[in-house]
C-alpha positions as CSV (number, residue, x, y, z in Angstrom):
1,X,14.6,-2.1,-24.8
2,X,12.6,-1.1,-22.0
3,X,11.1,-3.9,-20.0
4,X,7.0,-4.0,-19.4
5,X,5.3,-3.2,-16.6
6,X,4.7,-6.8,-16.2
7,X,8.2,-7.9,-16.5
8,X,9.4,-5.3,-13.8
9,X,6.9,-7.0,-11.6
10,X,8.0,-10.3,-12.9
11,X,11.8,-9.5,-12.2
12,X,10.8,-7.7,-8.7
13,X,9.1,-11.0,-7.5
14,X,12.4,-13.1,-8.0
15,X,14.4,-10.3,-6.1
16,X,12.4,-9.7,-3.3
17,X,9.7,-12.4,-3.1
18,X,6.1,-12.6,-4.4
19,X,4.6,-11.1,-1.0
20,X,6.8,-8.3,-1.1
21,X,5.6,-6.9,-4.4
22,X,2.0,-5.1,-4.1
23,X,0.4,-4.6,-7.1
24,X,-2.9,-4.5,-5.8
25,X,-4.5,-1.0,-7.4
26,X,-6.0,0.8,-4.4
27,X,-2.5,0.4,-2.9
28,X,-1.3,1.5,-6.3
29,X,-2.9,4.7,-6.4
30,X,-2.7,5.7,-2.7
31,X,1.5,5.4,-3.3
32,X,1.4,7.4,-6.5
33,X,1.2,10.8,-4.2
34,X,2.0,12.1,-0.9
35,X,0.0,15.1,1.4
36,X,0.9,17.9,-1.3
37,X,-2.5,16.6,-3.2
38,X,-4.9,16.6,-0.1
39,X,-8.0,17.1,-2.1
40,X,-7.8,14.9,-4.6
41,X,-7.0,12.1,-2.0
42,X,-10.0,12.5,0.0
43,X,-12.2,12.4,-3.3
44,X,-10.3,9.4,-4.6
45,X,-9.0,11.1,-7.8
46,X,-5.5,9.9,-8.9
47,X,-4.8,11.8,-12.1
48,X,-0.5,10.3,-11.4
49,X,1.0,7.3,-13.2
50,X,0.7,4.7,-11.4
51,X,3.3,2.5,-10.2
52,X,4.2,-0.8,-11.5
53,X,4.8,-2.4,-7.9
54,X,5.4,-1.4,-4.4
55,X,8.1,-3.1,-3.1
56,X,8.0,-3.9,0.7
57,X,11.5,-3.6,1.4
58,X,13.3,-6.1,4.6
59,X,16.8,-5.3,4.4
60,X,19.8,-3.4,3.2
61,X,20.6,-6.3,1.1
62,X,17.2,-6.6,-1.0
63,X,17.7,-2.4,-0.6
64,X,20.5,-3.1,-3.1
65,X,19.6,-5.8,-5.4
66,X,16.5,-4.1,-5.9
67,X,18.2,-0.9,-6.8
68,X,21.1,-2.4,-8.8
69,X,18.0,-4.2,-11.2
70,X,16.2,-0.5,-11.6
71,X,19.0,0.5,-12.5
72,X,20.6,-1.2,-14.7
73,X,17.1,-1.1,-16.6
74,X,16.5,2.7,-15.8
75,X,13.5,2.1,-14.3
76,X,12.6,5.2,-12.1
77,X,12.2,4.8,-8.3
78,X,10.7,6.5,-5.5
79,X,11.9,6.4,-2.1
80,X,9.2,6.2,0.6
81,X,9.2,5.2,4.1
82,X,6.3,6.9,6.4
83,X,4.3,8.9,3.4
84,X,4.2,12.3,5.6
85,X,5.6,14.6,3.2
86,X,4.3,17.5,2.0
87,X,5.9,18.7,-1.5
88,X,4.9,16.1,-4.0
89,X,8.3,14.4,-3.5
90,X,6.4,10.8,-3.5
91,X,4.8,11.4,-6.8
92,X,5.4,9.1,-9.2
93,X,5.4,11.2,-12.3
94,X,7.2,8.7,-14.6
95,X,5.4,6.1,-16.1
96,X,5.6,2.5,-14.6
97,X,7.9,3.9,-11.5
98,X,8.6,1.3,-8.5
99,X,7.5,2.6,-4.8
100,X,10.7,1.5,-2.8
101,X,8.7,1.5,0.7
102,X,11.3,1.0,3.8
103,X,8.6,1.2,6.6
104,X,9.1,-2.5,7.3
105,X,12.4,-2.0,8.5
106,X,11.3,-0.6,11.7
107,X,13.9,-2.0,13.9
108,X,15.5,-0.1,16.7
109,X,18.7,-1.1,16.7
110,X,19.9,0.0,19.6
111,X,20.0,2.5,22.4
112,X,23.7,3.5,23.3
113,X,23.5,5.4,26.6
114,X,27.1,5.6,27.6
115,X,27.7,7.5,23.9
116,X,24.4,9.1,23.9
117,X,23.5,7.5,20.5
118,X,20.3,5.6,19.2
119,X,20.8,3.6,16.1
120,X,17.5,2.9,14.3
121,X,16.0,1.5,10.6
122,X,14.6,3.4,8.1
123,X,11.1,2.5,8.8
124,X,11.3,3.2,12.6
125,X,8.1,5.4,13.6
126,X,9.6,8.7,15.1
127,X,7.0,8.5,17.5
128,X,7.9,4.9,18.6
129,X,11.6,5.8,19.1
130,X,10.9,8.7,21.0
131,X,8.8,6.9,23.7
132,X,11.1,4.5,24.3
133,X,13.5,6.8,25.1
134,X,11.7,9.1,27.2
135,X,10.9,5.7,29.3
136,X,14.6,5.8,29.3
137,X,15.0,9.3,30.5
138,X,16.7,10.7,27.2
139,X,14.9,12.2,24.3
140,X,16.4,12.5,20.5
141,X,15.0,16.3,20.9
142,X,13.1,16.0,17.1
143,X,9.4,16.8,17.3
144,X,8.2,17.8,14.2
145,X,4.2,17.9,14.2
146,X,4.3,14.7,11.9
147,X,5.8,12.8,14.9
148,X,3.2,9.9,14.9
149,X,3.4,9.2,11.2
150,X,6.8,10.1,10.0
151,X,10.1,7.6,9.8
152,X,13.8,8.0,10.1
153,X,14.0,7.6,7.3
154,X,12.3,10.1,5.4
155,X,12.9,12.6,8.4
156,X,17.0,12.2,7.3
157,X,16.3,12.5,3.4
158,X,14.0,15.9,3.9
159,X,16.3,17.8,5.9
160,X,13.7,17.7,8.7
161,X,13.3,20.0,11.5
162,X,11.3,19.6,14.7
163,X,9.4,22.3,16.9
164,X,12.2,22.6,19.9
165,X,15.0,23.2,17.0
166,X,16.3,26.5,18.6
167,X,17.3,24.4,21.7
168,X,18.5,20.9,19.9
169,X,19.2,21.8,16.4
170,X,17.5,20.4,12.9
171,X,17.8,16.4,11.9
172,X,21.1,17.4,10.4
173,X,22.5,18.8,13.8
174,X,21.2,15.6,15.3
175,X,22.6,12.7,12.4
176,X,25.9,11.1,13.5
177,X,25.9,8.0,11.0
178,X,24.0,6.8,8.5
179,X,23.7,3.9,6.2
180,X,22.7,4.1,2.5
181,X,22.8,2.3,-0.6
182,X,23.5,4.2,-4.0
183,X,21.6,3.6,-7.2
184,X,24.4,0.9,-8.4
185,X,24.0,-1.7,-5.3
186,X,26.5,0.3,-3.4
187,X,26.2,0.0,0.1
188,X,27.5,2.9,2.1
189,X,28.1,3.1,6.1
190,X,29.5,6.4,7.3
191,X,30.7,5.8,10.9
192,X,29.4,7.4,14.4
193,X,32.1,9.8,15.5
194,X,31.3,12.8,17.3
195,X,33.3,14.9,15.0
196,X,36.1,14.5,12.1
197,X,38.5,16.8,9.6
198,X,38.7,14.0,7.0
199,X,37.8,15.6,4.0
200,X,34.4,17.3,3.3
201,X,31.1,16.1,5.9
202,X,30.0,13.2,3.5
203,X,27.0,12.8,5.9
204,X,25.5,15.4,3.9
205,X,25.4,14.1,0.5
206,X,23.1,11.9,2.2
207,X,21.1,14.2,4.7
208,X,18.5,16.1,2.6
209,X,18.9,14.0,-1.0
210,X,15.1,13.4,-0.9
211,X,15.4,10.3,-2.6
212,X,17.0,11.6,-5.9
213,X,21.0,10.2,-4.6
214,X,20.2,7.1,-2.6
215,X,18.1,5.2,-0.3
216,X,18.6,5.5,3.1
217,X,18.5,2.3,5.3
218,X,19.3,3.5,9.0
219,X,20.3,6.3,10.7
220,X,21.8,7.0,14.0
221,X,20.8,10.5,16.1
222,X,22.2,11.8,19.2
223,X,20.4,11.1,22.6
224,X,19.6,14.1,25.2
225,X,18.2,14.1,28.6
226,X,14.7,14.1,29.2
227,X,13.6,16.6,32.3
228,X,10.0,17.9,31.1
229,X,9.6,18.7,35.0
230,X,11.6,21.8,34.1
231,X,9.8,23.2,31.2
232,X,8.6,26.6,31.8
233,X,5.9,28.6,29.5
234,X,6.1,32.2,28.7
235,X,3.6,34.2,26.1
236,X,3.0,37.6,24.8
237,X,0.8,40.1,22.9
238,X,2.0,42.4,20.6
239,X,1.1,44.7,18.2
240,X,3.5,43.5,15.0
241,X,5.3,41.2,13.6
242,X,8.0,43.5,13.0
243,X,8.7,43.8,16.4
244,X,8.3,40.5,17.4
245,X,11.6,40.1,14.8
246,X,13.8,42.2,16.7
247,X,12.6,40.0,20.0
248,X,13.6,37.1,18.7
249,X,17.0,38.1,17.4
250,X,18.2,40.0,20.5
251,X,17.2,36.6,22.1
252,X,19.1,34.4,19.8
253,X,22.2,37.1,19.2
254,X,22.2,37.7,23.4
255,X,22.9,33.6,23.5
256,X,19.9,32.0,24.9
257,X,18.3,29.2,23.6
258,X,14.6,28.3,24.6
259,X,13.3,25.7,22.4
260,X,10.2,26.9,21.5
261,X,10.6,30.0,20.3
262,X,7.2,31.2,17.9
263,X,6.0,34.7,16.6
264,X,2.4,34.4,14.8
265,X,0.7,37.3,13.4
266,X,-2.8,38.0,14.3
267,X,-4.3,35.7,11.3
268,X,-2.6,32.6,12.0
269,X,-2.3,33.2,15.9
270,X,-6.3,33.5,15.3
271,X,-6.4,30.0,13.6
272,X,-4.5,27.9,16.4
273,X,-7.0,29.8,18.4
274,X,-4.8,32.6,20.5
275,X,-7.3,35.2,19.8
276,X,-9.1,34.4,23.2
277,X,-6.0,35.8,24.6
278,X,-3.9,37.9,22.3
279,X,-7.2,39.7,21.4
280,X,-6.5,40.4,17.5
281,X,-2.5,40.5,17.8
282,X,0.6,39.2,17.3
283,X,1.6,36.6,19.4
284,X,4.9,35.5,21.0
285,X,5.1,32.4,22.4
286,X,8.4,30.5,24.3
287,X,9.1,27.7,26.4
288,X,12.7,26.8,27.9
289,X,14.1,23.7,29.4
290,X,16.5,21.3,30.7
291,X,18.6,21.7,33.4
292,X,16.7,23.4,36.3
293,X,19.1,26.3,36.4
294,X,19.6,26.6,32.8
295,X,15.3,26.4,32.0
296,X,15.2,29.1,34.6
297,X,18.3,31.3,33.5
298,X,16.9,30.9,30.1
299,X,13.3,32.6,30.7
300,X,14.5,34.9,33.1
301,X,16.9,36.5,30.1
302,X,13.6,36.5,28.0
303,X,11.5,38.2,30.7
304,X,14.0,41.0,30.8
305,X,14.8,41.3,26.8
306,X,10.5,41.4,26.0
307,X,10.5,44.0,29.5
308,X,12.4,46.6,27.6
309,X,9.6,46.7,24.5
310,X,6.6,48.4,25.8
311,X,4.3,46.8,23.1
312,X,4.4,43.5,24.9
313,X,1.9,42.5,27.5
314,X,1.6,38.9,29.0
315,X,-0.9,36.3,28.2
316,X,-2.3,33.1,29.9
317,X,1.0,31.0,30.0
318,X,-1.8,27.5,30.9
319,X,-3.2,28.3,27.4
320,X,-0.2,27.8,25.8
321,X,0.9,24.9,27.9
322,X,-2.4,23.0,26.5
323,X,-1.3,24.2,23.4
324,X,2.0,22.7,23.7
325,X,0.2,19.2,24.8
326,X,-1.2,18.9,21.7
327,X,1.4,20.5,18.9
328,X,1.4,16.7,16.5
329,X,-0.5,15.2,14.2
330,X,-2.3,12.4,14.9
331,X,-4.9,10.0,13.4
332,X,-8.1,11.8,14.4
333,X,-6.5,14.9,13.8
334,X,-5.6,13.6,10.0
335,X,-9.2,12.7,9.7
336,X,-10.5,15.1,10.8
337,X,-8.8,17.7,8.5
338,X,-10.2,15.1,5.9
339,X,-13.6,15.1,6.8
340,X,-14.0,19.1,7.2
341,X,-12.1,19.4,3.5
342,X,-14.9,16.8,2.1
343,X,-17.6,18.8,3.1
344,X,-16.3,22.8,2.8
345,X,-14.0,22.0,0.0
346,X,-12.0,24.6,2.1
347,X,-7.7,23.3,2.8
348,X,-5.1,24.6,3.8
349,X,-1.2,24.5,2.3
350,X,2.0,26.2,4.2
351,X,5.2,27.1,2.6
352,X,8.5,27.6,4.9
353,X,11.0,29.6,3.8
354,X,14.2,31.3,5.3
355,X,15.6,34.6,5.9
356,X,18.6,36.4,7.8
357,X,17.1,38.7,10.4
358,X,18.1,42.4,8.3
359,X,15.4,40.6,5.2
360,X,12.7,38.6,7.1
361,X,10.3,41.1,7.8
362,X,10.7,42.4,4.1
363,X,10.0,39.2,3.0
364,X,6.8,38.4,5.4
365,X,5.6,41.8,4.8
366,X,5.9,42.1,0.7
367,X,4.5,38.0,0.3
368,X,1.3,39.0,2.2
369,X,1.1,42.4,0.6
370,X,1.8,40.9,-2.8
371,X,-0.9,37.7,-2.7
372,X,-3.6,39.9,-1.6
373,X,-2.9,42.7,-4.1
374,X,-2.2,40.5,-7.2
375,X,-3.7,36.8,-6.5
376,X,-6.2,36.6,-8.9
377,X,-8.7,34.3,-6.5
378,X,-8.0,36.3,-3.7
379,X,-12.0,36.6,-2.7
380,X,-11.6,32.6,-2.5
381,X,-8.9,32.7,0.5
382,X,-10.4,32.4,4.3
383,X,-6.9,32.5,5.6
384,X,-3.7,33.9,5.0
385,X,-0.8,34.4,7.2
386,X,2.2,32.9,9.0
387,X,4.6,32.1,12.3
388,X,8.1,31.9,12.8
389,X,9.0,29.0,14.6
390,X,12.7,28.1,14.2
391,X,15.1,30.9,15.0
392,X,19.3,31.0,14.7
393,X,22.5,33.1,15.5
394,X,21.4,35.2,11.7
395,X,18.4,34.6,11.0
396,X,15.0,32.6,11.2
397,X,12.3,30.9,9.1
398,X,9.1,32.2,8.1
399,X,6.3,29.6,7.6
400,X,3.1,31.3,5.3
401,X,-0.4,29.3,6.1
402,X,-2.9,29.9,3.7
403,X,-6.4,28.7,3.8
404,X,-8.8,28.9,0.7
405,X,-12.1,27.7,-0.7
406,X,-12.0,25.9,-3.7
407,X,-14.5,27.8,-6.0
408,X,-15.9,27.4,-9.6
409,X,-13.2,24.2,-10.6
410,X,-13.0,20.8,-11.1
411,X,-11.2,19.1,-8.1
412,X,-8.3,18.0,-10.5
413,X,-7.8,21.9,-11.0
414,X,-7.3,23.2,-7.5
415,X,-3.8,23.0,-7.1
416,X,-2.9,25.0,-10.8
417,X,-5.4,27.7,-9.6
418,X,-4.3,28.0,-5.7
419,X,-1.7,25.9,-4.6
420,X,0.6,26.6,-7.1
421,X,0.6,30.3,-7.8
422,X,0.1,31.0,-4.2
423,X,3.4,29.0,-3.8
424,X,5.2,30.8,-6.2
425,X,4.6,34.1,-4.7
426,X,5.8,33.6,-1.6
427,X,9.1,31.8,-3.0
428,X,9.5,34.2,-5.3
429,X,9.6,37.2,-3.0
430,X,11.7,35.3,-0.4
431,X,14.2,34.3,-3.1
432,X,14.0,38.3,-4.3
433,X,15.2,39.4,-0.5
434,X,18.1,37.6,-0.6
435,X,16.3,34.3,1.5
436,X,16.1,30.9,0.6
437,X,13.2,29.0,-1.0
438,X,12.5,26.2,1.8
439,X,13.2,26.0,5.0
440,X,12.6,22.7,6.0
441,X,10.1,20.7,4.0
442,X,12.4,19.8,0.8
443,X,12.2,20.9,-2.8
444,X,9.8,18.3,-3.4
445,X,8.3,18.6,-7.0
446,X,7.2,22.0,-6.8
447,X,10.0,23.8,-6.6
448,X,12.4,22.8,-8.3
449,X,11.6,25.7,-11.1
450,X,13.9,27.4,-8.9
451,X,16.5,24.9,-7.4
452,X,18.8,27.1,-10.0
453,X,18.0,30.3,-8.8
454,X,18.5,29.2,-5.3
455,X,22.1,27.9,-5.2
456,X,23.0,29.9,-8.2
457,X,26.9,29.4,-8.7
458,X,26.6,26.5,-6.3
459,X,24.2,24.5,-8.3
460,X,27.2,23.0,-9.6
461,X,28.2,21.1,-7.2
462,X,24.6,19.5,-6.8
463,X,24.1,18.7,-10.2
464,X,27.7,17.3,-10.2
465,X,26.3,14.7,-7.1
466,X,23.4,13.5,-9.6
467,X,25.6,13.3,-12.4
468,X,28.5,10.9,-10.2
469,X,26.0,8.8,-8.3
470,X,23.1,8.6,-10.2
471,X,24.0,8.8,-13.7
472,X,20.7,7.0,-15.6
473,X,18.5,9.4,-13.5
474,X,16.4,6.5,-12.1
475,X,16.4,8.3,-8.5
476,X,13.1,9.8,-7.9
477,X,13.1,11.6,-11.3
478,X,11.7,15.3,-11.2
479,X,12.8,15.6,-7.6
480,X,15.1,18.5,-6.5
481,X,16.3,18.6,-10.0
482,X,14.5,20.2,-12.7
483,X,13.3,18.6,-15.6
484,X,14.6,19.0,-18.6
């Protein structure tokens, strides 16, 4: 028989201890979501179950008592460390759910700079890390514009990417060991090695689960040097995005690597507020560095690869250096954002997907051409448009922005008449050009309508990894997977 919401709390209390378990209501409601239901947030509506507790987790030990007691009662959990995602994976659809929050184990474990390594806790502010080791001289290379707010943690189980990922790779490119513990108590440690042929790369049942395989408890990354005195700025107008495509593959096919590397159309170039400059066009923007021969070499083979398209003319590279000052998110910022949505009722939602460089202009140029031809609301939107921002060898993403004002509905009912249709254009179009669905945010909640359709044949294997390691389905239930 199931056990009641106050016997979960009851049971929780004698695991953890009483001042580990919040059940205080505000706290409640404010872990029932995550940034995917911005409006309804900054009016206080929580329309979600709520949870039954909020565990404050310590340490990989309580990680697995706690988890071997949910599940051996099928009590659904949710993962959370810093609360910066995007795609309703927090949610707690299922009634009485537990919050499993790991963003008290913030301790930096250590800082290994004969191996390059840093070894942190789950609940280790990305932010915090990446000072310290800048103080050191190194940097881990992951800037993401959630930097100030987001943990290891939940950086590891998105499948995270940060804004300098054509020079220093994704959070999977960066992960050398992890620890994790499983739904049954099982606490797993996968070694740091710099590389290994011992079967498949395990790391990566781990990297990306999103919560729905395991909790994660700490992770270790790779360390780099830090030489910002060599960064170098380059930026250019152009008349289309199509183009700006062929740019950026002839940059990545040639074999350099800047690590910025950004193509935004005229709308979205507009909205980060390029216009001055780019005067109603698209806009490429780069920046290279490292060592300073390589930073150089590096912008030099750009120079000469945007020379040979006459299209291009330079911009102000200082605009885009203050640009570049001020990429993350941070408090003010955040409420900022929420002030201006409380009094326009006017937000604005991205969705990342991917695409190899013979599709990706197909599939930026029939999403746009499709949501203003067939979106129903289409009068309502005050933005729509998009960047590339993280290019490789075959291919690069495309990340739509779309802005609209929320118009003749309740608040409850903005996301089923913008959000959500708007959301399944764009994934639907990228999935019909042969791209995939998300880039680098996770499946979240909201689209896992088509995880299927996305892996196809290969779906097997990931519903084979729920079915081994989480077979009562209490792992953050409605994530990646669809529901029945």
């Amino acid at each position: 028989m199931a056990l009641s919401r106050e016997a979960i709390v009851e049971q929780l209390q004698k695991i953890a201890g009483p001042e580990q378990v919040i059940t205080d209501e505000q706290v409640l409601k404010e872990n029932s979501h995550d940034r995917y239901r911005k409006l309804q947030s900054v009016f206080g509506i929580y329309a979600l179950p709520l949870p039954a507790a909020v565990v404050k987790l310590t340490d990989v030990e309580q990680v697995s008592a706690v988890l071997k007691f949910l599940n051996e009662n099928k009590i659904n959990c949710v993962p959370r460390t810093g609360g910066s995602a995007t795609e309703g994976g927090l949610e707690t659809i299922v009634e009485n759910s537990v919050v499993l929050d790991g963003s008290g184990m913030n301790r930096i474990i250590k800082i290994d700079a004969d191996n390059m390594l840093a070894t942190a806790q789950c609940g280790v502010n990305l932010e915090v890390l990446e000072n310290q080791l800048r103080a050191q001289g190194f940097t881990t290379g992951h800037s993401p514009q959630s930097k100030p707010l987001a943990q290891m943690g939940g950086l590891v189980a998105t499948r995270s990417i940060g804004q300098f990922s054509t020079l220093y790779g994704a959070i999977e490119d960066m992960v050398v060991g992890l620890e994790a513990v499983f739904p049954n108590g099982q606490i797993t440690r996968i070694k740091n090695v710099p590389r290994r042929a011992c079967g498949p790369d395990i790391r990566h049942v781990i990297i990306g689960n999103e919560g729905a395989l395991c909790y994660i408890t700490e992770v270790t990354v790779k360390m780099f040097t830090y030489q910002p005195e060599n960064n170098l700025f380059f930026g250019y107008a152009l008349d289309n995005m199509k183009t700006g495509f062929a740019i950026l593959r002839e940059i990545m096919v040639t074999g350099f690597r800047p690590s910025i590397a950004r193509l935004y159309d005229a709308e979205d170039g507009a909205q980060h507020g390029f216009d001055q400059f780019a005067e109603g066009k698209c806009l490429l923007i780069f920046m290279t560095e490292g060592p300073k021969g390589i930073s150089r070499a590096t912008g030099e083979g750009i120079e000469e690869i945007v020379a040979r398209y006459d299209e291009c003319r330079k911009v102000n590279t200082q605009i885009i250096e203050n640009w570049f000052n001020h990429l993350n998110w941070d408090p003010s910022k955040v409420q900022a954002e929420r002030d201006f949505m409380r009094k326009n009722l006017n937000l604005g939602f991205t969705t990342e997907v991917s695409g190899n460089w013979s599709c990706i202009n197909t599939i930026y140029e029939n999403t746009i051409k499709r949501i203003r031809e067939e979106f129903p609301h289409a009068e309502d939107l005050t933005m729509l448009g998009g960047h590339s921002s993280h290019s490789y060898q075959t291919g690069t993403n495309m990340y739509f922005v779309y802005d609209y004002n929320v118009v003749n509905c309740a608040m409850e009912e903005e996301l089923e008449k913008y959000h959500v249709p708007l959301n399944a254009m764009i994934v639907e179009e990228t999935l019909k050009a042969g791209g995939s669905m998300v880039h680098h945010h996770g499946i979240g909640k909201y689209r896992t309508p088509w995880t299927k359709e996305e892996h196809g044949s290969a779906y097997y294997i990931l519903k084979a990894l729920k079915d081994v390691f989480d077979p009562n389905g209490i792992m953050n239930t409605g994530t990646i997977y669809p529901l029945k």
